[in-house]
FILUM-220244 format. One record per residue (C-alpha): residue number from 0; residue in three letters; z, y, x. Coordinates in nm, 4 decimals. Last residue first. Layout:
% FILUM-220244
(seza NUM ala (Z Y X)) ...
***
This chain:
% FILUM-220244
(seza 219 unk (8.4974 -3.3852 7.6064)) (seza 218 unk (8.3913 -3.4084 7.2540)) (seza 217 unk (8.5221 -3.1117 7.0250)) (seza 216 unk (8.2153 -3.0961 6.8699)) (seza 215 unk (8.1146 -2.7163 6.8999)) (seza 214 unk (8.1671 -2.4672 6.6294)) (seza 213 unk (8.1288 -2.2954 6.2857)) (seza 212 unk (8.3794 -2.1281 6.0566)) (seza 211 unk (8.2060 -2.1205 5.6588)) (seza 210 unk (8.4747 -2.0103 5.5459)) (seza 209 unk (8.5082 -2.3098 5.2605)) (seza 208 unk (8.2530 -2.5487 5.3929)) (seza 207 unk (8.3658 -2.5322 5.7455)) (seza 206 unk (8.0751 -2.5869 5.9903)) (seza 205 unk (8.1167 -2.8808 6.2754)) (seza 204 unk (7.8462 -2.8608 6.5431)) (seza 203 unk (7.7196 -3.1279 6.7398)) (seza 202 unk (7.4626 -3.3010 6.4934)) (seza 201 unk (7.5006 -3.1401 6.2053)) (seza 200 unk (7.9707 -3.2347 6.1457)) (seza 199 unk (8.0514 -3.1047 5.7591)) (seza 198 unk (8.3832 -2.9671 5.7385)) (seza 197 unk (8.7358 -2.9629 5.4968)) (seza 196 unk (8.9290 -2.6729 5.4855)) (seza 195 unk (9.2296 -2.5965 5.7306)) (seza 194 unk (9.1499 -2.2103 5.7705)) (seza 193 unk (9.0856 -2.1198 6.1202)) (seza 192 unk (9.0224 -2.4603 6.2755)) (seza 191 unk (8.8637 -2.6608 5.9830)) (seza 190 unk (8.8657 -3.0042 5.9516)) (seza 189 unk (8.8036 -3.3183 6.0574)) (seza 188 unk (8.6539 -3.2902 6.4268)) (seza 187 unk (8.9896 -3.2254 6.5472)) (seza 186 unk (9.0928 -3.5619 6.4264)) (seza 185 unk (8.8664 -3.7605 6.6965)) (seza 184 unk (9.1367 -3.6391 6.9205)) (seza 183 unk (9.1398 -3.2915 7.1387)) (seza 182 unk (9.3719 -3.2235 7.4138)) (seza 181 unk (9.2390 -2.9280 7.6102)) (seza 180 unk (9.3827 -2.9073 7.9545)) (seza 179 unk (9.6501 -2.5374 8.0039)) (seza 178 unk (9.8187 -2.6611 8.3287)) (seza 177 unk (10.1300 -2.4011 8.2854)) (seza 176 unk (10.3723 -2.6275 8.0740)) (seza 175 unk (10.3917 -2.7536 7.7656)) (seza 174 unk (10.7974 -2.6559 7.7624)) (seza 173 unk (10.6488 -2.2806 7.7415)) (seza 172 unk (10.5657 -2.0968 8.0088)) (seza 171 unk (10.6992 -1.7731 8.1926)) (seza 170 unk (10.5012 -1.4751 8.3700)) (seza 169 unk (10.7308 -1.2221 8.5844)) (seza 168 unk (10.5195 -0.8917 8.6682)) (seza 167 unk (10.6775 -0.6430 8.9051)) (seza 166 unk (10.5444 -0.3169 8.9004)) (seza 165 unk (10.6557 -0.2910 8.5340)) (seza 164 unk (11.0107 -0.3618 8.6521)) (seza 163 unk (11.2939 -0.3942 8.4568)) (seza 162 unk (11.1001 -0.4225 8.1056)) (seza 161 unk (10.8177 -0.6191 8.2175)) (seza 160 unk (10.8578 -0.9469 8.1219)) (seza 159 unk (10.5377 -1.1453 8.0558)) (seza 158 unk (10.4956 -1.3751 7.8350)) (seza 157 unk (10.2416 -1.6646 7.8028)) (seza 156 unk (10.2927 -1.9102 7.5100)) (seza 155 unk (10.2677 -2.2845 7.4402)) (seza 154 unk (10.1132 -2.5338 7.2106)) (seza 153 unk (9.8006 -2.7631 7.4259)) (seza 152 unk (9.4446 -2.5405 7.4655)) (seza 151 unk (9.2173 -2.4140 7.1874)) (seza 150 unk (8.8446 -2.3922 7.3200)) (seza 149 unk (8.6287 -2.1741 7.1033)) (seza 148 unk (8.2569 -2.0851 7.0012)) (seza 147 unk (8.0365 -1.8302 6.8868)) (seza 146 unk (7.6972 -1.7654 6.7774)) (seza 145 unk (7.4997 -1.4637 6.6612)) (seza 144 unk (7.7349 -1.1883 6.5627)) (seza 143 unk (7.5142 -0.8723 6.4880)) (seza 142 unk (7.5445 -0.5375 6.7176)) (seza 141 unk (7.2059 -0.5551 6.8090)) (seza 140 unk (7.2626 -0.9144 6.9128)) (seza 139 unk (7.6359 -1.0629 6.9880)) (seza 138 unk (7.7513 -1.3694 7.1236)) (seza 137 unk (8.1285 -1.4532 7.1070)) (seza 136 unk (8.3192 -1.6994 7.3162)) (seza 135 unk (8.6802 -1.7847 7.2698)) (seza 134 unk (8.9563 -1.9178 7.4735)) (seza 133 unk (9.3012 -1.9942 7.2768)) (seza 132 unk (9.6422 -2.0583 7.3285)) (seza 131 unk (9.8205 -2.2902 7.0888)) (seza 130 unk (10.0828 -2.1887 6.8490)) (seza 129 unk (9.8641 -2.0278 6.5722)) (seza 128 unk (9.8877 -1.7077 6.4044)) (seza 127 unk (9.6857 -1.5156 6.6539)) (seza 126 unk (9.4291 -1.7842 6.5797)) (seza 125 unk (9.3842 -1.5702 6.2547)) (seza 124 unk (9.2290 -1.2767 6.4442)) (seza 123 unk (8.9443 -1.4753 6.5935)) (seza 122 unk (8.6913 -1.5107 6.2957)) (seza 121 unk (8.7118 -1.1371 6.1554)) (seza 120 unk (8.7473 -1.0001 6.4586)) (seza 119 unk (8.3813 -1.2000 6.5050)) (seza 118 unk (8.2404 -0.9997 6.2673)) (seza 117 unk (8.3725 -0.6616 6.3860)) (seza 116 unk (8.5525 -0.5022 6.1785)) (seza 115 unk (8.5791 -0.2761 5.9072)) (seza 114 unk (8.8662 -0.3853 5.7457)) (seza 113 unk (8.9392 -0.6209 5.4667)) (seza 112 unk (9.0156 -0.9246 5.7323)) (seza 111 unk (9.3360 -0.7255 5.7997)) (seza 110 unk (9.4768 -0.7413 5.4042)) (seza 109 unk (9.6830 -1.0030 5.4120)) (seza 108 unk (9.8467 -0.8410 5.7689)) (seza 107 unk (9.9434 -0.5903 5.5344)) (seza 106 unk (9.8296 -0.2747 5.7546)) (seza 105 unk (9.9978 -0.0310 5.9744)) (seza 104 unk (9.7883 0.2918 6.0605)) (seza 103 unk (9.5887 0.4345 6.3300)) (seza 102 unk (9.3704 0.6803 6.3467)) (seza 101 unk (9.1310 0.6964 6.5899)) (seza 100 unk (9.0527 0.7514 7.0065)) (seza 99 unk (9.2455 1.0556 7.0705)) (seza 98 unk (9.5527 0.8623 6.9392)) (seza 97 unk (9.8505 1.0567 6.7151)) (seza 96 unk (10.1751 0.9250 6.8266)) (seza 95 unk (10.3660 0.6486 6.7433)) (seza 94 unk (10.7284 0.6719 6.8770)) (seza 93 unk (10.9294 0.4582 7.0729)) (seza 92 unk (11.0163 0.1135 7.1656)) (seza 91 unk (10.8281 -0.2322 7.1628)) (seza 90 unk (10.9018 -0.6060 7.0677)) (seza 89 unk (10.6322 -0.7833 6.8585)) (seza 88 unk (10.3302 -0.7125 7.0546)) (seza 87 unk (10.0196 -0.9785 7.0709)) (seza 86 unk (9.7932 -0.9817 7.3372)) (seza 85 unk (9.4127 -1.1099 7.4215)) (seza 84 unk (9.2912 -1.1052 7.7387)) (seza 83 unk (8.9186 -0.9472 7.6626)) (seza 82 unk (8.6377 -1.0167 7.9076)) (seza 81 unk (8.3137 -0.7865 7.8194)) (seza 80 unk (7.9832 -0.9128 8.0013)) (seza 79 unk (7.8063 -0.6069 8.0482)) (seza 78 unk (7.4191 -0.5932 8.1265)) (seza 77 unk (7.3152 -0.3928 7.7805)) (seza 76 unk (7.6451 -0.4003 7.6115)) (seza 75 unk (7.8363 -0.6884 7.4447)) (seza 74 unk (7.5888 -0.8795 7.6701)) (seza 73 unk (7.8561 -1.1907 7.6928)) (seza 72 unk (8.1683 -1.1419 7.5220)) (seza 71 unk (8.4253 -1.3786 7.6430)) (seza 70 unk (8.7792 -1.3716 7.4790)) (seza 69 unk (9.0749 -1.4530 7.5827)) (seza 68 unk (9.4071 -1.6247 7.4412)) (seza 67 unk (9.7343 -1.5387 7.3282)) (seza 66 unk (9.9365 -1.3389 7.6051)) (seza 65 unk (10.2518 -1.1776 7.4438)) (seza 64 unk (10.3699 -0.8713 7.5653)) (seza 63 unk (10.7272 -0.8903 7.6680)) (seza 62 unk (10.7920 -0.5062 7.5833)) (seza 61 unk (10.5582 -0.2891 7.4920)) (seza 60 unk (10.6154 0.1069 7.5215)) (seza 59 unk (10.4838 0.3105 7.2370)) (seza 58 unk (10.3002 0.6373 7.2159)) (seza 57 unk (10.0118 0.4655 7.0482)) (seza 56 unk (9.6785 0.4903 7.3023)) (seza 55 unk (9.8466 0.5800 7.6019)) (seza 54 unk (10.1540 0.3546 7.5396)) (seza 53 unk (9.8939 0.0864 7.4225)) (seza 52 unk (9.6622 0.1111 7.7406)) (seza 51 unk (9.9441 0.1370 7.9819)) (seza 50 unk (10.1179 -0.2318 7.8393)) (seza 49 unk (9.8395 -0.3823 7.7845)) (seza 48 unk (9.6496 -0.2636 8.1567)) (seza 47 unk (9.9961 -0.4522 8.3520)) (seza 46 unk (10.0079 -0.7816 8.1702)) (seza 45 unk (9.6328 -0.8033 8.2327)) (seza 44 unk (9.7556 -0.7617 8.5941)) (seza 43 unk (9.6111 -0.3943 8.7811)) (seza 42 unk (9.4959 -0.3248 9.0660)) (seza 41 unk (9.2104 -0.0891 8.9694)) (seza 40 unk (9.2128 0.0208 8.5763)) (seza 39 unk (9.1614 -0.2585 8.3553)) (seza 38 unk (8.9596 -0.1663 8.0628)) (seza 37 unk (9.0845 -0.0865 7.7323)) (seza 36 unk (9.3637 -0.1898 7.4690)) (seza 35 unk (9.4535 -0.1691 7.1060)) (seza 34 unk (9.3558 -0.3605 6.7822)) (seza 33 unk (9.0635 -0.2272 6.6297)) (seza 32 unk (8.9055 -0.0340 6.2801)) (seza 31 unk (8.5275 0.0152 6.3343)) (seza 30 unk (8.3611 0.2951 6.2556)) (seza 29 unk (8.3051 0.3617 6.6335)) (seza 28 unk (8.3487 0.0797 6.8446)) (seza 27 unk (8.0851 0.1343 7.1048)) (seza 26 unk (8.2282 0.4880 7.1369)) (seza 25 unk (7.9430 0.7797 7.2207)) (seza 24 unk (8.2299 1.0614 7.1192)) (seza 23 unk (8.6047 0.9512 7.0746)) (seza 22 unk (8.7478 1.0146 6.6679)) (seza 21 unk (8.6597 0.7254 6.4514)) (seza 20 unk (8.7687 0.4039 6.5744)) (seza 19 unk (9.0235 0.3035 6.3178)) (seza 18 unk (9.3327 0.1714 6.5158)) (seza 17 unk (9.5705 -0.1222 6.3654)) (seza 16 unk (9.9184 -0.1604 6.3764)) (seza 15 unk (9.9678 -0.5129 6.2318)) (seza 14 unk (10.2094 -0.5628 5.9158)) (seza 13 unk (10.3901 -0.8600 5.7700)) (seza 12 unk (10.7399 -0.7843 6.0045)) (seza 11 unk (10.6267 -0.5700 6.2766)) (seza 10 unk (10.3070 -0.6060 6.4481)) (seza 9 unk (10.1407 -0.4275 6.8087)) (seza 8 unk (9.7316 -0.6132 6.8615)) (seza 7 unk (9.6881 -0.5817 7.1843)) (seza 6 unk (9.3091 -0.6445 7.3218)) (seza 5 unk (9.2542 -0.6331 7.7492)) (seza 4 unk (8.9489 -0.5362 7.9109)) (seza 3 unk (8.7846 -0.6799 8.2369)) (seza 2 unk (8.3816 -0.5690 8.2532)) (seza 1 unk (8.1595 -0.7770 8.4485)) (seza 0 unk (7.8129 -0.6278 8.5263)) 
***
């Protein structure tokens, strides 16, 4: 069964408002601390579910959510596939109020990967940081992170303006244009893509020896 979901992560200047899962009954997160978000209710744009799903969640209305990638989560739950769309949140009004779901609480973004997260969290939350939109894949087992991958596409972000009319979703491009076509040279396969550091290439796969980050060859 395909399950649509969107991820928000709200930030102010060096802080993320995160949510630590530990209130809501039978929750597939629980213990974990999350960004914001939840499935798409009938009709709706991603656009649409971020901005309901974080006023329900934090009190706050989002303004020109930020589309940064999405993420495909295959057998997340016994026959769900999960499909995140991915948003960041810089621009927002109101107040935070307590969530049903958690507590939540601003955190140093330096100190994000110290949280109990998921494991992949722990691999996709720095591509928030970088100026190309991503598409990830993330394979889970029991609850354990068995493989991933990711596709990053050309610079360029998605935002949608929905402070006149949420009903009315406007989505604007960057100068690179909507046609999102990976560009990779035979320098992608040189280092790292979440921290920089230098890799080793096994056959088709390219593992970081400082975080240890592994993927495909970026090979067309």
């Amino acid at each position: 069964m395909l399950k649509l979901a969107t991820l928000c992560y709200v930030r102010r200047p060096g802080q993320t408002l995160m949510l630590h899962r530990v209130k809501k009954q039978n929750d597939m997160h629980a213990g974990k601390s999350n960004g914001l978000g939840g499935k798409f209710e009938p009709g709706e744009s991603p656009e649409e579910c971020a901005v309901r799903e974080v006023r329900e969640e934090n009190g706050l209305l989002a303004h020109r959510p930020e589309l940064r990638g999405v993420l495909t989560f295959p057998g997340f739950r016994p026959d769900e596939d999960w499909y995140a769309f991915v948003f960041v949140i810089h621009h927002y009004t109101g107040e935070l109020i307590d969530s049903a779901e958690g507590n939540l609480a601003w955190i140093d973004d330096d100190k994000l990967l110290a949280l109990p997260l998921w494991e992949g969290d722990r691999i996709f939350l720095p591509w928030l940081d970088r100026d190309t939109f991503f598409s990830g894949k993330f394979v889970y087992e029991q609850g354990a992170l068995v493989s991933h991958a990711v596709t990053f596409y050309p610079p360029g972000r998605v935002i949608a303006d929905l402070s006149s009319n949420p009903a009315s979703v406007s989505v604007a491009t960057s100068a690179a244009g909507p046609s999102f076509q990976p560009i990779y040279t035979t320098k992608d396969d040189t280092y790292c893509w979440v921290c920089g550091g230098t890799v080793l290439k096994r056959n088709c796969k390219i593992v970081c020896r400082s975080c240890g980050f592994t993927r495909d060859c970026s090979d067309p």
